[in-house]
RODO-2510 file (C-alpha; in nm, 4 decimals, decimal comma):
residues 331
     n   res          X          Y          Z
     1     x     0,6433    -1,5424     3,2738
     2     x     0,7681    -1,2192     3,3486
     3     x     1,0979    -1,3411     3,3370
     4     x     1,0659    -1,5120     3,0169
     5     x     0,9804    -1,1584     2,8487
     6     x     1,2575    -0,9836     2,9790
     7     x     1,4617    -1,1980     2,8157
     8     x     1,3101    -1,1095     2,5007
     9     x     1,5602    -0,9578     2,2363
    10     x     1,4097    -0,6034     2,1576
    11     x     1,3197    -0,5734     1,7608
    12     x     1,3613    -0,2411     1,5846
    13     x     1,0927    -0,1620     1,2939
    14     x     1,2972     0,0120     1,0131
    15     x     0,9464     0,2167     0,8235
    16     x     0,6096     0,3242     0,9918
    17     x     0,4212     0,2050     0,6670
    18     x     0,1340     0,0242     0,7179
    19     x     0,3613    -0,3318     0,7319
    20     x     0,5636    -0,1969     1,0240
    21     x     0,3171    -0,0161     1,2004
    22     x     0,1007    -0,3903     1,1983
    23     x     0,4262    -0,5289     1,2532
    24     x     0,5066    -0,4036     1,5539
    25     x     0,1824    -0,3878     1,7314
    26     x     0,1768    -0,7560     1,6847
    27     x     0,4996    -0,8286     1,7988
    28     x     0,4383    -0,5692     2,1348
    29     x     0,1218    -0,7738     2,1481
    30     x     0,3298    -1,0849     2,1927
    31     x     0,5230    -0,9345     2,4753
    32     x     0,8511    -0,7781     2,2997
    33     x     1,0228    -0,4132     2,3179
    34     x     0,9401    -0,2992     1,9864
    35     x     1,1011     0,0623     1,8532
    36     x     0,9766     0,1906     1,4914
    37     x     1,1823     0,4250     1,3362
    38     x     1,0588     0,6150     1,0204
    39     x     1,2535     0,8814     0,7416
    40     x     0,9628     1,1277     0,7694
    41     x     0,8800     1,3507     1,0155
    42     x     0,5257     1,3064     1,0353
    43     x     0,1845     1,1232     0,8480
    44     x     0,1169     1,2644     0,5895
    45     x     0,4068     1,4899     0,5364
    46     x     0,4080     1,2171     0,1772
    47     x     0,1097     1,3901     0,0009
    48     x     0,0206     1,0590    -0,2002
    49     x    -0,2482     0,8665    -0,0680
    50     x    -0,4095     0,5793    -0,1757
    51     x    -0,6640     0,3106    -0,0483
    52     x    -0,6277    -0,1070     0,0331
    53     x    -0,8672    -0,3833    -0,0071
    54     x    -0,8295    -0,6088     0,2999
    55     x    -1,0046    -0,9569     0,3189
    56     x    -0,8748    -1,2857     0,3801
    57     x    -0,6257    -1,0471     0,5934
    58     x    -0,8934    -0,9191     0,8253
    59     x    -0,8515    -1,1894     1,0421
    60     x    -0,4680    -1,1392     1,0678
    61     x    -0,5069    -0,7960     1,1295
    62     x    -0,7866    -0,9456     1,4537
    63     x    -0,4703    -1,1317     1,5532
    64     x    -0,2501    -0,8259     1,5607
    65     x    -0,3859    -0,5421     1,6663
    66     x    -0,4792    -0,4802     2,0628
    67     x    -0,8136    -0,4647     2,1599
    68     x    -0,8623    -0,0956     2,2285
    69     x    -0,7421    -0,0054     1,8203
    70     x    -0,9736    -0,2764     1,6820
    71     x    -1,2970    -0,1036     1,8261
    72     x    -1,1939     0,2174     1,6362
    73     x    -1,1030     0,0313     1,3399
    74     x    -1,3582     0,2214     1,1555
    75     x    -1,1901     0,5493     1,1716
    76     x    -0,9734     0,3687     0,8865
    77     x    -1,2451     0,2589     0,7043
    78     x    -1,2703     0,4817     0,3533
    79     x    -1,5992     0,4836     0,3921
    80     x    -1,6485     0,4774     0,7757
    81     x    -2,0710     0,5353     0,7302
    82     x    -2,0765     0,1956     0,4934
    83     x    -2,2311    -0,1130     0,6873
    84     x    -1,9610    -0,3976     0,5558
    85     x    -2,0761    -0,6637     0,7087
    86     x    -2,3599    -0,6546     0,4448
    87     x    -2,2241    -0,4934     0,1904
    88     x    -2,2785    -0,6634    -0,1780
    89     x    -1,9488    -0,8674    -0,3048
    90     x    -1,6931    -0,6696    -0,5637
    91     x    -1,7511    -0,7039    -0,9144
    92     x    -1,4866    -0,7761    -1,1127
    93     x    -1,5752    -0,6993    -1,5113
    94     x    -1,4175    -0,8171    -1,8571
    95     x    -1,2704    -0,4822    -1,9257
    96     x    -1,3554    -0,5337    -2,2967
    97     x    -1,7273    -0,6848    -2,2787
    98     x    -1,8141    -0,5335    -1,9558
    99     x    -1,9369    -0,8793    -1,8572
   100     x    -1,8621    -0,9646    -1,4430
   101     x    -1,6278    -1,2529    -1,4471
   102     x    -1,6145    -1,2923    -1,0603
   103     x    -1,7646    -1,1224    -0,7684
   104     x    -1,5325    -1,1415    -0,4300
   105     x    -1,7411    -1,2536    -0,1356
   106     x    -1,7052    -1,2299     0,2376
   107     x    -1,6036    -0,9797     0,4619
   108     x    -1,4264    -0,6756     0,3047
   109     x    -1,3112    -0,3682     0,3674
   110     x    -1,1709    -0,0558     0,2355
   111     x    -0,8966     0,1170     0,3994
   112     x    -0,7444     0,4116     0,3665
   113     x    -0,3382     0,4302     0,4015
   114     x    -0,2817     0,7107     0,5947
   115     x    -0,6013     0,6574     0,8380
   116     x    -0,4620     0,3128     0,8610
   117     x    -0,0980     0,4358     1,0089
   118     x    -0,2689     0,6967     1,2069
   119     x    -0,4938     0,4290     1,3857
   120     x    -0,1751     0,1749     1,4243
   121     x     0,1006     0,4488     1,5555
   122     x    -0,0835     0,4892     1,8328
   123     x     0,0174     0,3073     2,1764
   124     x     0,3894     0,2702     1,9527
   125     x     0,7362     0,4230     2,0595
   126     x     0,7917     0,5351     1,6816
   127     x     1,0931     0,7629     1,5913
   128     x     0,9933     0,9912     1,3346
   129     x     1,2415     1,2071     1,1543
   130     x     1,5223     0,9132     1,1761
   131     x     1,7120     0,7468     0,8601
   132     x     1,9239     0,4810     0,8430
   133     x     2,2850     0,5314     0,7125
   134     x     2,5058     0,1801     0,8188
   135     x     2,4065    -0,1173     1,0154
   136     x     2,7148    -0,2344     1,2479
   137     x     2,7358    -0,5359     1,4250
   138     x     3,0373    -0,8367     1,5345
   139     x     3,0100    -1,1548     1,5010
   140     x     2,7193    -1,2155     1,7956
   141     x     2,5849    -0,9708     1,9589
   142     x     2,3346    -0,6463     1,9462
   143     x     2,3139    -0,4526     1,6271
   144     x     2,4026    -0,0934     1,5876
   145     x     2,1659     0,1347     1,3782
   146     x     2,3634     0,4627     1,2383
   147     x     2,1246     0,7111     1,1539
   148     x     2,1893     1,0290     0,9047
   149     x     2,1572     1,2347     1,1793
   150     x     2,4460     1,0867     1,3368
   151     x     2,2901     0,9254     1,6105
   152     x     2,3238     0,5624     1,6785
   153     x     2,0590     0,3070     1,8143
   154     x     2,1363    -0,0611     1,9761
   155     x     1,9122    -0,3557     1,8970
   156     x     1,9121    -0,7542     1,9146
   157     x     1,6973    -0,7193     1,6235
   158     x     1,6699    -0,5203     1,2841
   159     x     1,3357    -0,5975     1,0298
   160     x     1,3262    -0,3931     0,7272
   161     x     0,9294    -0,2488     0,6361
   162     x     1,0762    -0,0279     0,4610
   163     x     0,9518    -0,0389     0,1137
   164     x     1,0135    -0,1370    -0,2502
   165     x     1,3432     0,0578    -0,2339
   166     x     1,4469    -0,0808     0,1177
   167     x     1,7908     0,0827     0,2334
   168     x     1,7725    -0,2529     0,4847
   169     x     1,7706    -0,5111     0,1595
   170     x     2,0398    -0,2849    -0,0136
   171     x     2,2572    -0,3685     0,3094
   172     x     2,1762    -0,7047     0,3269
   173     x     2,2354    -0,7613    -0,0400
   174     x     2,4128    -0,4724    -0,2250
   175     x     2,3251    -0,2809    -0,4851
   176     x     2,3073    -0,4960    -0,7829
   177     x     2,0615    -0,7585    -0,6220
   178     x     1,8639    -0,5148    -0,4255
   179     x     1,7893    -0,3177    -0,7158
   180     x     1,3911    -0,3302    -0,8659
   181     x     1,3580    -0,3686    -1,2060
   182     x     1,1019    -0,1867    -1,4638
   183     x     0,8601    -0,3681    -1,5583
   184     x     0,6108    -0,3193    -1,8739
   185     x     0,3396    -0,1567    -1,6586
   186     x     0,2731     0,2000    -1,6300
   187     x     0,0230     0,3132    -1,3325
   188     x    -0,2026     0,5911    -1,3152
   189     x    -0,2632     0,7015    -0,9586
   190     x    -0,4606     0,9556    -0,7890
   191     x    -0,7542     1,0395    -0,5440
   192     x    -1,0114     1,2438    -0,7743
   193     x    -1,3030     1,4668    -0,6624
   194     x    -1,5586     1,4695    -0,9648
   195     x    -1,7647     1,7229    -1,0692
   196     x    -2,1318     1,6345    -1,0615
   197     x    -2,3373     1,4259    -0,8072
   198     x    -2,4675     1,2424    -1,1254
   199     x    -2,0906     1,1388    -1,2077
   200     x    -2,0178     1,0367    -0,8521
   201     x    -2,3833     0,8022    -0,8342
   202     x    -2,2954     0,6444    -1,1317
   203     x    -1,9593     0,5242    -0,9942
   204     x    -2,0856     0,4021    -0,7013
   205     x    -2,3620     0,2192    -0,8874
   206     x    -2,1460    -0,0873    -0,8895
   207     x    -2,0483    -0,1507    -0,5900
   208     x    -2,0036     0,1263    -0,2610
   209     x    -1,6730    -0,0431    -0,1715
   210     x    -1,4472    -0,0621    -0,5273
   211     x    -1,5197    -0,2070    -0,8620
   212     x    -1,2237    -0,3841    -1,0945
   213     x    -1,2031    -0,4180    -1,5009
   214     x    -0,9690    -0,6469    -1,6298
   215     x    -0,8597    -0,5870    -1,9631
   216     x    -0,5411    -0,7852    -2,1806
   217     x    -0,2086    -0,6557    -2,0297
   218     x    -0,3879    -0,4271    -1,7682
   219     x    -0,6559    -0,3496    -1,5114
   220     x    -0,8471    -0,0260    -1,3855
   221     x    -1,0582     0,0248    -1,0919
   222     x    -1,2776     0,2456    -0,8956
   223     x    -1,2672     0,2781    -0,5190
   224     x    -1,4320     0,5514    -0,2462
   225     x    -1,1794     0,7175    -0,1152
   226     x    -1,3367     0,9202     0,1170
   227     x    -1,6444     1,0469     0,2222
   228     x    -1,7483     1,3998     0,3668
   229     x    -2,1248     1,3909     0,4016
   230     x    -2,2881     1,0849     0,3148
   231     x    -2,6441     1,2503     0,2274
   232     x    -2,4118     1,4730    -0,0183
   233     x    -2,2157     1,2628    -0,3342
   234     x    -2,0497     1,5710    -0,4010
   235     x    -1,8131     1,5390    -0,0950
   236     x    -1,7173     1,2096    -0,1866
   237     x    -1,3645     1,1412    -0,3347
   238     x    -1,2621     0,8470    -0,4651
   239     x    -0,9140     0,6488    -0,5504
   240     x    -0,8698     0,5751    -0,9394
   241     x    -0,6053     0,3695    -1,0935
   242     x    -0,5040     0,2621    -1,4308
   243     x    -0,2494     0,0099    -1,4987
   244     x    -0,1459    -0,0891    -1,8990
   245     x     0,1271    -0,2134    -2,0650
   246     x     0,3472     0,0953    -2,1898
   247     x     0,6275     0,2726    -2,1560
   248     x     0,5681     0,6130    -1,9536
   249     x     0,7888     0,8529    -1,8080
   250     x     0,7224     0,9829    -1,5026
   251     x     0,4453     1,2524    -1,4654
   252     x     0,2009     1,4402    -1,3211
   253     x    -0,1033     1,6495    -1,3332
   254     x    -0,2549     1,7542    -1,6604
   255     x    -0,0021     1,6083    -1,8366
   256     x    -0,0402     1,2465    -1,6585
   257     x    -0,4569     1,2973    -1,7053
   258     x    -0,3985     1,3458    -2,0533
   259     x    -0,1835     1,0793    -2,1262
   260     x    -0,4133     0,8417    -1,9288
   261     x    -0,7024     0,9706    -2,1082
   262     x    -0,4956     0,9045    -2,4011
   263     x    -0,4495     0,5280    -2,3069
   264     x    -0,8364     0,4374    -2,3995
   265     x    -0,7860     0,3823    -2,7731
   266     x    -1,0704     0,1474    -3,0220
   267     x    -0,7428    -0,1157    -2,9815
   268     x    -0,7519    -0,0837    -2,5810
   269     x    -1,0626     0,0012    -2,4933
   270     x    -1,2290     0,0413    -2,1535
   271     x    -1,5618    -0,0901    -2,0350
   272     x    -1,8236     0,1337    -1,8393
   273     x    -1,8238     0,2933    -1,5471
   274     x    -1,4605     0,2758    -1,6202
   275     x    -1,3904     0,4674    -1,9233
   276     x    -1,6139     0,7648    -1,7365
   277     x    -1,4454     0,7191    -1,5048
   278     x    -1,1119     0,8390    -1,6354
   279     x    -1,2396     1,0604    -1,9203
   280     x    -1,4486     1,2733    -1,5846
   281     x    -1,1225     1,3454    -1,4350
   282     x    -1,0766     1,7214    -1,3682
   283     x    -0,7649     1,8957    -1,4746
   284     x    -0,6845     2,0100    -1,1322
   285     x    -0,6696     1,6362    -1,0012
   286     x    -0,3400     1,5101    -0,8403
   287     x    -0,2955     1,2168    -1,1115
   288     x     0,0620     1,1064    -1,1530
   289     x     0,1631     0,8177    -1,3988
   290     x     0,4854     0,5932    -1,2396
   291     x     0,6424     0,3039    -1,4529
   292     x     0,6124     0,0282    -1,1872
   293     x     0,8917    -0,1528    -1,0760
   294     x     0,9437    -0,5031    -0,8865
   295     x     1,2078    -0,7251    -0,7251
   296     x     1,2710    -1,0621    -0,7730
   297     x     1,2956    -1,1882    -0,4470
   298     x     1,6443    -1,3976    -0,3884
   299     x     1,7317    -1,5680    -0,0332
   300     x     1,9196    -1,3301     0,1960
   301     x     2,1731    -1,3799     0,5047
   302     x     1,9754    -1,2621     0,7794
   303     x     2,2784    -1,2559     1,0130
   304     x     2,2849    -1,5173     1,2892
   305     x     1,8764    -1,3845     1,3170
   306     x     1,9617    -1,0237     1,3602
   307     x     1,8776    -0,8918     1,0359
   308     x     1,5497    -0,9423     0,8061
   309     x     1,2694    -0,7368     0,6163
   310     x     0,9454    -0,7580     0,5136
   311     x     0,6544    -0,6679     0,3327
   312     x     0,7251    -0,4761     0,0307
   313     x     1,1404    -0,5014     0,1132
   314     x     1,1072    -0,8818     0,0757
   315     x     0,8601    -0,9336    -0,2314
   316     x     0,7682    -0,6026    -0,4697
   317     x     0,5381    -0,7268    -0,6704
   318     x     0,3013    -0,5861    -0,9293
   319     x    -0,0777    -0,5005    -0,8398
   320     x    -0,1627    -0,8610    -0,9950
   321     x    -0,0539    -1,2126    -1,0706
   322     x    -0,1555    -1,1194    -1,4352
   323     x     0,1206    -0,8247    -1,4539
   324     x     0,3825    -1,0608    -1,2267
   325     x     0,4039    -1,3635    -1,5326
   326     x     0,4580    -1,0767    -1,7808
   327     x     0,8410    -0,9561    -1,5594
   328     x     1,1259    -1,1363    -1,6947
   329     x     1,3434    -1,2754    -1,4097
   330     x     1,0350    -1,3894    -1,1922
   331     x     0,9971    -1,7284    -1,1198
***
């Protein structure tokens, strides 16, 4: 058996993101020499934060992660003090009559992003501080990973996790056909701290773990973020996003709060907690608005096996299936 390992090829992880910090873990699990190597220099040194929904996943992240990181698992948890295994389903609401359309059941949780790569780069060789410039490789053989900083890496294997914008798909493919596309859909995005208890109880009246509106040619929704204290709402944060169909330049701050604020109109209305929820946000909170973007996903030459990617470098999709049918190109 040992044997049969060595002769593993080792893999090289090109992004620490949440997909190639899973990634690797469950390929180390499965007895291969896995090195991640990731353009910043640290977690967090990306100020942006924002929160996941994991479900039918859960038991693929079981699968993946070793033993010792799944009994800490809660340290990602956005709300680590929640109990989840009996926490009520997510509502999802007609954004326009405020009637709940759906409620998701089963297990659940909330995760926060940059808990989530702190808990999975542990027990990881990851290279911070290290991006790629070339891939060079023969016919057969190892692959050889030139980095900006003018060092060079050897690897059997090369997998892209390295985003929507993946440098790794823009070598497989070039630029034309690696290149995202805008889409239709603007997204507000930002982690807000409210102002009054009474603002942050009625937001969690829902549902502790998120709540979703659906509304023609958008969605909102309401997720905790984070919480301090939790005999004390006011130390509570939580994760707010807005996605409509518009045309938005880039922007931040006030400017993106007013503009989202903007966005609830008598013709695009907003159903309850939700419209309080964005009309409550304070001036100071780190809101920016982003046109999103996608790829259409085409088939790539992985090179003889050598060369791949994954996660958001191999399908950029929109937050929904309602927002994908609405991007010209996809299939």
């Amino acid at each position: 058996m040992a044997s049969e390992l060595a002769n593993l090829p080792r893999i090289a992880i090109i992004g620490a993101g949440a997909c190639g910090v899973l990634l690797a873990h469950g390929l180390q699990k499965n007895g291969f020499k896995v090195t991640v190597y990731e353009k910043e220099t640290r977690i967090g040194e990306r100020t942006r934060e924002w929160t996941m929904l994991v479900h039918w996943a859960l038991a693929t992240f079981q699968k993946m992660l070793p033993d010792d990181i799944l009994s800490d698992f809660s340290s990602a948890h956005a709300d680590p003090f929640l109990d989840y295994e009996n926490a009520p389903p997510i509502p999802f609401y007609d954004g326009i009559t405020g009637e709940v359309v759906f409620r998701m059941p089963g297990n659940v949780r909330r995760i926060s992003r940059t808990r989530l790569r702190q808990l999975c780069s542990k027990e990881l060789d990851i290279r911070w501080g290290k991006t790629v410039a070339d891939l060079q490789m023969g016919d057969t053989g190892p692959v050889s990973i030139v980095f900006k900083d003018g060092s060079v890496e050897e690897t059997d294997l090369v997998i892209g996790t390295d985003g929507g914008n993946s440098q790794i798909r823009n070598w497989l493919l070039g630029n034309a056909a690696s290149k995202t596309l805008p889409s239709e859909y603007a997204i507000a995005n930002g982690i807000v701290k409210y102002e009054t208890a009474e603002q942050i109880a009625a937001l969690r009246e829902p549902n502790p773990i998120c709540t979703v509106s659906v509304i023609p040619g958008g969605v909102c929704f309401i997720a905790t973020q984070d919480v301090g204290d939790p005999s004390d709402l006011t130390t509570y944060t939580f994760h707010v996003a807005r996605v409509w169909k518009t045309d938005q330049p880039y922007s931040e701050g006030p400017e993106a709060i007013a503009r989202t604020k903007a966005s609830i109109t008598p013709e695009m209305p907003l159903n309850e907690p939700f419209r309080s929820a964005i009309m409550w946000i304070p001036e100071t909170a780190p809101l920016t608005i982003n046109q999103l973007h996608y790829w259409a996903t085409v088939p790539w030459d992985n090179r003889g096996g050598r060369v791949t990617i994954a996660g958001d470098a191999a399908h950029c999709l929109l937050p929904s299936k309602s927002h994908r049918v609405h991007c010209p190109h996809r299939s």
